[in-house]
C-alpha positions, 0 to 999 in steps of 0.5 A: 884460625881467623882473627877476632875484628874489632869496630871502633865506636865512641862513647857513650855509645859502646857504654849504651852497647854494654849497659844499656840494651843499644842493639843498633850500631848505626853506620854510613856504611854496609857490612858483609860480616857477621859474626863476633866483633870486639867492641873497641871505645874510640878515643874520640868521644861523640860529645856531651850528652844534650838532650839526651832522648833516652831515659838511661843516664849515661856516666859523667864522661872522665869514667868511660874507658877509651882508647881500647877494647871494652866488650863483644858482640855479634853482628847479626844482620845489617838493616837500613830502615826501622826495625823496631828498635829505637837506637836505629837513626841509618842509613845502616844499622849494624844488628847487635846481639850477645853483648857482653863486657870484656876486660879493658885492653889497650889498643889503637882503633881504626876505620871500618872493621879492624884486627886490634894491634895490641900493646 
């Protein structure tokens, strides 16, 4: 059976994947994936929220879960320009669907889609 990958992203934007309906992963890069992913919450933070443009408030930054695999989702197609949505900024944007939270667990993230080596 082929291993589950995993896709390191920064908070708040795996929060925004779980919570708040953010159905674009944007990326410099293509995928030919699809399929599963487990979303893995980097330990790098995107930085503080200024003139956030949406209209959901993240929570304060020290409640986020980093440094392991919070949820799932399913990569569905990969664009590169608008499609609707308004997380999509390019120049890729990974489709997200069937997001769903996991139990926190503890592993190390890496670059592009990754096997988690878990503690």
């Amino acid at each position: 059976m082929k291993p589950l990958v995993a896709l390191s992203i920064r908070q708040p934007y795996a929060w925004l994947i779980l919570n708040a309906g953010k159905d674009i992963e944007n990326r410099t890069w293509r995928t030919r994936h699809r399929g599963r992913v487990l979303i893995h919450a980097s330990l790098r933070y995107a930085g503080e929220y200024q003139n956030w443009p949406w209209e959901i408030e993240p929570p304060p930054y020290a409640s986020f879960r980093r440094g392991g695999i919070v949820g799932e989702a399913e990569i569905i197609d990969v664009i590169d320009r608008r499609n609707g949505s308004p997380w999509f900024e390019g120049p890729y944007g990974f489709v997200l669907a069937n997001v769903r939270p996991r139990r926190f667990r503890a592993c190390r993230g890496m670059p592009g889609l990754f096997v988690p080596d878990y503690d």
